[in-house]
C-alpha positions as CSV (number, residue, x, y, z in Angstrom):
1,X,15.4,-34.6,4.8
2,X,18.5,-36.8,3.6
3,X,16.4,-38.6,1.2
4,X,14.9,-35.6,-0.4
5,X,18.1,-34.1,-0.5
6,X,19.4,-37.6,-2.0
7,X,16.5,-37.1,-4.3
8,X,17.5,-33.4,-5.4
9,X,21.0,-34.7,-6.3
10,X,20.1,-37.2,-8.1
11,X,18.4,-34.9,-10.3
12,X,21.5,-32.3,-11.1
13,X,20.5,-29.5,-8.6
14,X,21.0,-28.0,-5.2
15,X,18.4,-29.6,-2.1
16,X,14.6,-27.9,-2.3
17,X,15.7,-27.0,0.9
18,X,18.7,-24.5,0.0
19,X,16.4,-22.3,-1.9
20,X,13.3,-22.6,-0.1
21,X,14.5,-23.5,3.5
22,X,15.0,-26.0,5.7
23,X,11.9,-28.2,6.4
24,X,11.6,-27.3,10.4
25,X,11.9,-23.4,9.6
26,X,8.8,-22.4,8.7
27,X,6.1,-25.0,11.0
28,X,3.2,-23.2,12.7
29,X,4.3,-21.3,15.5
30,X,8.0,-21.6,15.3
31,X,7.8,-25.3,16.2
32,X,11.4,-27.5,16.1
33,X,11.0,-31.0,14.1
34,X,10.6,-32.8,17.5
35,X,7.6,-34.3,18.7
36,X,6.2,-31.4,21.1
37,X,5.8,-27.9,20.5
38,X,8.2,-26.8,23.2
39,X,11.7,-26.8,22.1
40,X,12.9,-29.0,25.4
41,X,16.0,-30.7,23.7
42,X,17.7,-27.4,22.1
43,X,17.0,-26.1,25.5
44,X,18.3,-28.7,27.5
45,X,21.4,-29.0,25.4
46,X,22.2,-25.3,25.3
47,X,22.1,-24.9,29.4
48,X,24.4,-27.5,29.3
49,X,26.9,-26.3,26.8
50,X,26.4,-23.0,28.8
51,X,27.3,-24.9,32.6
52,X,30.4,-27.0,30.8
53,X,31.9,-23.9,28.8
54,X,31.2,-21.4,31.8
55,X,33.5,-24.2,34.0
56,X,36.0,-24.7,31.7
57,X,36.7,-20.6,31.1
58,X,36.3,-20.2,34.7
59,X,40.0,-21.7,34.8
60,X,41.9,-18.7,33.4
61,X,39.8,-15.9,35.1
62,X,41.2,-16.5,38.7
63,X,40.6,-12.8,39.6
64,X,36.7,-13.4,39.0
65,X,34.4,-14.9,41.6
66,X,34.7,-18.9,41.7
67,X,31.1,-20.3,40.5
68,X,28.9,-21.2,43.1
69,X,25.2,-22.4,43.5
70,X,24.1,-18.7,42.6
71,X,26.2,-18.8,39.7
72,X,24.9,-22.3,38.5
73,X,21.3,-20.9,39.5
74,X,21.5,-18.0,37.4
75,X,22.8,-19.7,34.0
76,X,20.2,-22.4,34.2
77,X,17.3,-19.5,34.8
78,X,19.4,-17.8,31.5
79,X,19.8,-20.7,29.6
80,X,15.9,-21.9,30.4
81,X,14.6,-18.9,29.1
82,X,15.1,-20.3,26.3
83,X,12.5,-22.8,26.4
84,X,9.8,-20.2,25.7
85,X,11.7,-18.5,23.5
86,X,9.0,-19.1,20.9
87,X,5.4,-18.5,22.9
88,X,7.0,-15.4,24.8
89,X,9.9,-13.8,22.7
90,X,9.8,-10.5,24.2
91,X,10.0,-11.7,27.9
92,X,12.5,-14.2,27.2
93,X,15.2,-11.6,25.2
94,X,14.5,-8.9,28.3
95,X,14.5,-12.1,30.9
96,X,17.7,-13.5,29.4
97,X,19.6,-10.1,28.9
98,X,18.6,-8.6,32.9
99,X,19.3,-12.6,34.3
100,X,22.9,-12.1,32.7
101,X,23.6,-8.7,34.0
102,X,22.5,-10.0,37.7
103,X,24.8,-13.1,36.9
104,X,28.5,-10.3,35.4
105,X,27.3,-8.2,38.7
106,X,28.0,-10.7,41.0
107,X,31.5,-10.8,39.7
108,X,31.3,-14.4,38.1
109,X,33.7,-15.4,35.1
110,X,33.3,-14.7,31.5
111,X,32.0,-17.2,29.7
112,X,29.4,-18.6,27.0
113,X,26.6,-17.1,28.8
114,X,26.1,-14.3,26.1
115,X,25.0,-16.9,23.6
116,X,21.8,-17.2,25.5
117,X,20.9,-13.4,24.7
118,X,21.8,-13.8,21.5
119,X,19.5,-17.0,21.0
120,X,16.8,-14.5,22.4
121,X,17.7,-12.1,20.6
122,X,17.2,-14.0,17.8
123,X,13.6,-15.4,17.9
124,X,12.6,-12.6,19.1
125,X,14.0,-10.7,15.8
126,X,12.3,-13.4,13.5
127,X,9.3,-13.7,15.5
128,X,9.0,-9.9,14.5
129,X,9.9,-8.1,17.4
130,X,13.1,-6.2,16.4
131,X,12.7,-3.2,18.6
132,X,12.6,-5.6,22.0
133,X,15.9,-7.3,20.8
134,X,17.5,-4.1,20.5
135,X,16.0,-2.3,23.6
136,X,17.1,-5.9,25.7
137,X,20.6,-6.2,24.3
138,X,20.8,-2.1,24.6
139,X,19.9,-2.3,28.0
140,X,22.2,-5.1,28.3
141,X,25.4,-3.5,26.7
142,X,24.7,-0.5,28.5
143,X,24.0,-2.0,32.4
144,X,27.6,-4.1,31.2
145,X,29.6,-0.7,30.5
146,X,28.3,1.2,33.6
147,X,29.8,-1.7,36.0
148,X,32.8,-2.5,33.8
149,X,33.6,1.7,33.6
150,X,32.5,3.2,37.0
151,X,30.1,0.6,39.6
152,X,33.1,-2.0,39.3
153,X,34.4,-0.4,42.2
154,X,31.6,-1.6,44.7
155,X,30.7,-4.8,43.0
156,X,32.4,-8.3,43.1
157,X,35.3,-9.0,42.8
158,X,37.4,-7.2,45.2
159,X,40.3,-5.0,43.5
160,X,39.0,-5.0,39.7
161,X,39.9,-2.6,37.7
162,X,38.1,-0.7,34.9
163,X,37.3,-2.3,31.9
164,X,39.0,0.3,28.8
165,X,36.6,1.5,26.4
166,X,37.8,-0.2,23.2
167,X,36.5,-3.6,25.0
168,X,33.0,-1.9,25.4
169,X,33.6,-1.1,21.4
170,X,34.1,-4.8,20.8
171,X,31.0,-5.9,23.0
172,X,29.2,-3.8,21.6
173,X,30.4,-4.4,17.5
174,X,29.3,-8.2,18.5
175,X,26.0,-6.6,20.0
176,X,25.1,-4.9,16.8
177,X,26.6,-8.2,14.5
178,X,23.8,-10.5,16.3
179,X,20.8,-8.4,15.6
180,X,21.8,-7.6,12.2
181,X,22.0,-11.4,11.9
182,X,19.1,-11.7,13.3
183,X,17.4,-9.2,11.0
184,X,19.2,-11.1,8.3
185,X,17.3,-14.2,9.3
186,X,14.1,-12.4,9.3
187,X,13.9,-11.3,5.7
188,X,15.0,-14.4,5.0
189,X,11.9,-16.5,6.2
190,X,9.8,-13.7,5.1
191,X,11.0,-14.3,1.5
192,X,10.7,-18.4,2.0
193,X,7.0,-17.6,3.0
194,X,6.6,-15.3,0.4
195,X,7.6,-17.7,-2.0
196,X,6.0,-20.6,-0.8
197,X,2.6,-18.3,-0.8
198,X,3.7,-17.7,-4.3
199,X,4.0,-21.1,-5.7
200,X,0.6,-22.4,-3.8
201,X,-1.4,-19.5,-5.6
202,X,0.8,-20.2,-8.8
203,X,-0.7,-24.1,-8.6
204,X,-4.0,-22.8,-7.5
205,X,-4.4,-21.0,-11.0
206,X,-3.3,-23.6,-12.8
207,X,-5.5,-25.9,-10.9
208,X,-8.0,-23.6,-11.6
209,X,-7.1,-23.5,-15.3
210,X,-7.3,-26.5,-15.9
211,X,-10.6,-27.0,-14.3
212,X,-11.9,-24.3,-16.4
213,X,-10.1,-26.4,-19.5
214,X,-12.3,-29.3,-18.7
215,X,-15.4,-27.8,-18.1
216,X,-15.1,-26.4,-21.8
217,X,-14.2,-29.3,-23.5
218,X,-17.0,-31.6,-21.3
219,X,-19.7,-28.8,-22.5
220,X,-18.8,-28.8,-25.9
221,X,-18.6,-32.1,-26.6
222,X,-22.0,-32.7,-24.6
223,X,-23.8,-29.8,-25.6
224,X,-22.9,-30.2,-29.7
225,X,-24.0,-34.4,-29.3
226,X,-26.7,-34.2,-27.2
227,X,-28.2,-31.4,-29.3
228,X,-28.0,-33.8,-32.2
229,X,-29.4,-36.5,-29.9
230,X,-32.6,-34.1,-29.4
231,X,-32.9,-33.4,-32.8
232,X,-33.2,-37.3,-34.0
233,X,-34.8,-38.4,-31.0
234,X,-37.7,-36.1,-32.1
235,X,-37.4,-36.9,-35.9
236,X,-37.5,-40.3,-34.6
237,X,-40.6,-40.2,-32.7
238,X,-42.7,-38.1,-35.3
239,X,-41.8,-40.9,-37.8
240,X,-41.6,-44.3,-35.6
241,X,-45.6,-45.2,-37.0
242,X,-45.6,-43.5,-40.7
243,X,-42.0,-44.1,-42.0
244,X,-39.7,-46.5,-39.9
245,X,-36.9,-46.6,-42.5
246,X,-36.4,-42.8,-41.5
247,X,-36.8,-43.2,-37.9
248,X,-34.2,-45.8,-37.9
249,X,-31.9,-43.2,-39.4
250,X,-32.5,-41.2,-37.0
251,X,-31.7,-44.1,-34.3
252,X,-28.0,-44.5,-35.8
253,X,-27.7,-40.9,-36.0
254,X,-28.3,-41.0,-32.0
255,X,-26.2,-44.3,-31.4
256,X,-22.8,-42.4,-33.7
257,X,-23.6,-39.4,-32.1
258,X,-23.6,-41.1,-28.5
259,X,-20.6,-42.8,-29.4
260,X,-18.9,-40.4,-30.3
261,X,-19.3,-38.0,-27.3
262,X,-18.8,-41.2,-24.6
263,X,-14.8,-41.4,-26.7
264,X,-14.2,-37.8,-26.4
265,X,-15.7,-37.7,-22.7
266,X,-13.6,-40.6,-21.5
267,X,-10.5,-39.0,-23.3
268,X,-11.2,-35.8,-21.5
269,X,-11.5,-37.8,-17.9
270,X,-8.4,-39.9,-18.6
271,X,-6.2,-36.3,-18.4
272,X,-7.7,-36.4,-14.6
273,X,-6.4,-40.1,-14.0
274,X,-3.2,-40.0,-15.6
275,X,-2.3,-35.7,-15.6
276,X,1.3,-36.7,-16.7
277,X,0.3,-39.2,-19.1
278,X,-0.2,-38.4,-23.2
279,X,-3.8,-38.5,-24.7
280,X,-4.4,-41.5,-26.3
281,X,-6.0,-39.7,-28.8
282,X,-5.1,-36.4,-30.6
283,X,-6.9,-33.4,-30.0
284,X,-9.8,-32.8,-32.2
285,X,-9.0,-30.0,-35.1
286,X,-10.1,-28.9,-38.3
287,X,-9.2,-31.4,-40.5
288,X,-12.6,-33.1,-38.6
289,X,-14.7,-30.3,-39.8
290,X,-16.2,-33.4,-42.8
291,X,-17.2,-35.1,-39.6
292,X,-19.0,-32.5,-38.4
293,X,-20.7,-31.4,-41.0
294,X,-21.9,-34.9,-41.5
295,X,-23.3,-34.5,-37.6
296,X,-25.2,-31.4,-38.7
297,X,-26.5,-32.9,-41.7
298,X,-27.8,-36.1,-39.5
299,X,-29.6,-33.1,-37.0
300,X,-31.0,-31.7,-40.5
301,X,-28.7,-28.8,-40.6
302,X,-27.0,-28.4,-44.2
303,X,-23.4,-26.9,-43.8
304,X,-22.2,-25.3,-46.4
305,X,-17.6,-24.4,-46.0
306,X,-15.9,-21.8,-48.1
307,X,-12.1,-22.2,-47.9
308,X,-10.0,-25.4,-47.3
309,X,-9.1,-25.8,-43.5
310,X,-5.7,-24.8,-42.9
311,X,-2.9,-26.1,-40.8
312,X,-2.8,-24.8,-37.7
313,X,-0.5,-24.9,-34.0
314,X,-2.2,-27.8,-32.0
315,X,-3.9,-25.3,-29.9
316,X,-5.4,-23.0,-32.7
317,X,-6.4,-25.9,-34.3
318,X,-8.7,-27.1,-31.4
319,X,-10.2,-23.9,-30.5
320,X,-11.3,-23.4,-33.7
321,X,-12.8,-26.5,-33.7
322,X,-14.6,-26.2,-30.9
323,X,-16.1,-22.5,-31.9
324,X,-17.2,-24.2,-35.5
325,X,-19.0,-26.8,-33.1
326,X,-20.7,-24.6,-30.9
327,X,-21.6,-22.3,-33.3
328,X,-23.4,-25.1,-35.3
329,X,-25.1,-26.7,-32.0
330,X,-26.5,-23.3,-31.8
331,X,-27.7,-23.1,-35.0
332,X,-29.1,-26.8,-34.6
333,X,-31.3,-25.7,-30.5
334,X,-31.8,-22.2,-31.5
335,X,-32.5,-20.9,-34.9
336,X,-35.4,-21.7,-37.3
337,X,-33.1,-22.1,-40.2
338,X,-31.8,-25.5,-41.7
339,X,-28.9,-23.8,-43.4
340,X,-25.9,-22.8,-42.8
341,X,-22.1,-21.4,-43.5
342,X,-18.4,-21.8,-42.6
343,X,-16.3,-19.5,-43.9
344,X,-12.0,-19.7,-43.3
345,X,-9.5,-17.4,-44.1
346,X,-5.8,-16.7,-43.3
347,X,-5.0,-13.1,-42.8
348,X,-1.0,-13.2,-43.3
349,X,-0.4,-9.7,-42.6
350,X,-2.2,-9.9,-39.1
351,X,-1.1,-13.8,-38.8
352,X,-4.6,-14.5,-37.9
353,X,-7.3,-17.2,-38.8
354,X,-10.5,-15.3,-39.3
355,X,-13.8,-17.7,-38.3
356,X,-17.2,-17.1,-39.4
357,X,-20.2,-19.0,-38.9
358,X,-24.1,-18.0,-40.6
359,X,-27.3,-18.8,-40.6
360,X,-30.5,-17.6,-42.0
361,X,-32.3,-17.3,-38.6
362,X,-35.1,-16.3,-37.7
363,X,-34.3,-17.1,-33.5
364,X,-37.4,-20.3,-32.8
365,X,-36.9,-19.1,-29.1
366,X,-36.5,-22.9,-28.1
367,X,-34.5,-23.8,-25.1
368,X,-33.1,-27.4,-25.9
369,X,-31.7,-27.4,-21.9
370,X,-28.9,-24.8,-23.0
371,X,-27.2,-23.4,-19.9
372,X,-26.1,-20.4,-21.5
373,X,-22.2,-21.3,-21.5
374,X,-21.7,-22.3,-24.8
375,X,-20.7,-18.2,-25.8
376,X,-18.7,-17.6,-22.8
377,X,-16.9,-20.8,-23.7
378,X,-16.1,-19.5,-27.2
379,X,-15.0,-16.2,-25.8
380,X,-12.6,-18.3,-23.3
381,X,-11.2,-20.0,-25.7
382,X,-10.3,-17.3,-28.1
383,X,-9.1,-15.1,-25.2
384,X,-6.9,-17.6,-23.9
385,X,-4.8,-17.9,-27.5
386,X,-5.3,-14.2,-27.6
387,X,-8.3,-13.7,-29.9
388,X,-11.5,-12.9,-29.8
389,X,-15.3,-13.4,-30.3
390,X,-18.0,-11.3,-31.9
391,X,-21.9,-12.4,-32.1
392,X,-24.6,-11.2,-33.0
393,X,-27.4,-10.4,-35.4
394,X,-26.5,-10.7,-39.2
395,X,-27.4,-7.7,-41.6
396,X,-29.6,-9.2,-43.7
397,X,-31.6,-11.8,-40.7
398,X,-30.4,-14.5,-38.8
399,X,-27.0,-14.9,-36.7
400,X,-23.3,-14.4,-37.2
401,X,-20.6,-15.7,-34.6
402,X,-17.0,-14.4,-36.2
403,X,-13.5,-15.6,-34.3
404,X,-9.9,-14.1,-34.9
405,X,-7.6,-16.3,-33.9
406,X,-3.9,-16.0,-34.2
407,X,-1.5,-18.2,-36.0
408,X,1.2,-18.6,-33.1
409,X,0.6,-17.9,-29.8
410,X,2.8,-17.2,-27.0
411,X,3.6,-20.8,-26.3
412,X,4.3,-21.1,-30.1
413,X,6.9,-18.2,-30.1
């Protein structure tokens, strides 16, 4: 705990531990930070700060009973209550509270024997039984006035006189002080856990996040280059006997294609080696959309763009990459046309980038081993920078997939 607390220094703030708890407070069934689960050296020390400090203020009460075996028996069954203090918290505040009543009824001196009924007291309280504490140091408080106010007259020692009752107002102020404490120290750890519970399903979602982040990039790098892949490898084939010049085309088409999806794969697996680390490469954005045009044009799809591609925030910029790619991989598996259009505009009075993607259709019905994610992903993605995604049949035939996507987002701002 010193190093991390060395650590925290180190970097200009308080310990973890000062906001979030000490390490020990919150281990599975109460347990201390030693090496079993019962608390035997907190224990062990206590009874004997209680036996030394119950000698010592024994001195000045020489009109109390002198200590005796009894005595010494009775604060070690007190003070060893405590060892199961966090297994059995209601047996030990009521066990500790009647063991010290037996122990003032027998007449023996003051002394630090109270702490043990407050330690009690306490674990019970954070263990989450606040009505025991109070019913045990009640019942304690109370038994203590009746002998100190009336019984003292047939109990040890002989010729005491009555306690007055702005002592019983003291005892009973320190009474109420310790559960409050304890109470205290309750909502306390509740809040720690809280917390803690807090920030585990905070990284949960942004582990989930970024899982979710991956899978869309993996699928739409794969699904746009192996579509193009399918398409040559096909071309390819139908042409390999009656015109080889063409089918190698198509076998360079495959090789860039395949290149260029093995880059953007390992890019996308080197954020899972290095999280921390900077992409080697920068994210992929409009000012690639030549690029992919050219892949469309080597799957036999001619792209036609209206507007120039703007500049955009980094994450904009990819999104919209990505829903031009997907749109045009779907084009390529899943419509019968060999055309089609990009349109771009800038809507400054909504600070928007408006998307739209054509083609002439009709749907061929073919399945090119699409798993039906490619939409969702686009919807993701647009949600996510707070957009959105329309698609559906064009007007006159064929398919439309429009995108709004604003111009800063929330990170942006």
């Amino acid at each position: 705990m010193a190093d991390m607390a060395e650590q925290d220094v180190h970097r200009g703030g308080p310990p973890q531990w000062w906001r979030h708890g000490p390490p020990w407070w919150n281990r599975p069934d109460g347990e201390e930070a030693s090496p079993g689960r019962w608390p035997w050296p907190s224990t062990a020390l206590f009874t004997a700060f209680v036996l030394l400090g119950t000698h010592f203020s024994a001195h000045n009460q020489i009109r109390r009973e002198p200590l005796d075996a009894y005595a010494v028996l009775l604060l070690c069954v007190t003070s060893g209550l405590l060892l199961w203090r966090k297994r059995y918290p209601v047996f030990v505040v009521f066990g500790t509270a009647a063991a010290t009543l037996a122990y003032f009824a027998a007449g023996y001196p003051y002394g630090p024997v109270f702490l043990a009924v407050a330690v009690a007291c306490f674990s019970a309280v954070v263990a989450g039984h606040p009505r025991a504490a109070w019913a045990a140091v009640g019942a304690l408080w109370a038994g203590h006035a009746l002998m100190a106010l009336w019984l003292y007259r047939w109990l040890p020692p002989a010729g005491d006189t009555a306690s007055s009752w702005g002592q019983q107002l003291v005892i009973g102020t320190w009474v109420v002080a310790v559960v409050a404490v304890s109470v205290l120290a309750r909502v306390r750890r509740e809040q720690w856990a809280k917390d803690r519970a807090e920030r585990a399903q905070a990284a949960r979602r942004r582990a989930d996040a970024e899982r979710l982040r991956i899978a869309r990039e993996l699928h739409d790098v794969l699904a746009h280059s192996i579509s193009v892949i399918h398409v040559q490898a096909g071309v390819g084939l139908a042409l390999l006997d009656s015109d080889p010049e063409q089918a190698r085309t198509a076998l360079t088409t495959i090789k860039d294609a395949s290149k260029e999806a093995l880059g953007e794969v390992r890019q996308v697996l080197a954020t899972l080696r290095a999280p921390g680390d900077a992409p080697r490469a920068p994210a992929p954005g409009l000012d690639r959309l030549p690029e992919l045009v050219e892949a469309a044009a080597g799957a036999g799809l001619d792209v036609e763009v209206e507007g120039e591609p703007p500049r955009l925030p980094p994450g904009t910029d990819l999104a919209a990459f990505r829903i031009v790619q997907e749109a045009l991989t779907n084009v390529v598996r899943h419509s019968g046309s060999r055309h089609a259009r990009v349109r771009m505009d800038i809507d400054r009075e909504g600070g928007a980038l408006r998307l739209r993607v054509d083609d002439d259709g009709p749907a061929t019905g073919a399945d090119a081993g699409g798993s039906g994610n490619g939409l969702a992903g686009m919807r993701e993605r647009a949600a996510a920078l707070g957009g959105g995604i329309e698609a559906g049949p064009r007007p006159g035939g064929g398919w439309r997939v429009g995108a709004v996507l604003p111009l800063m987002t929330e990170e942006d701002r």
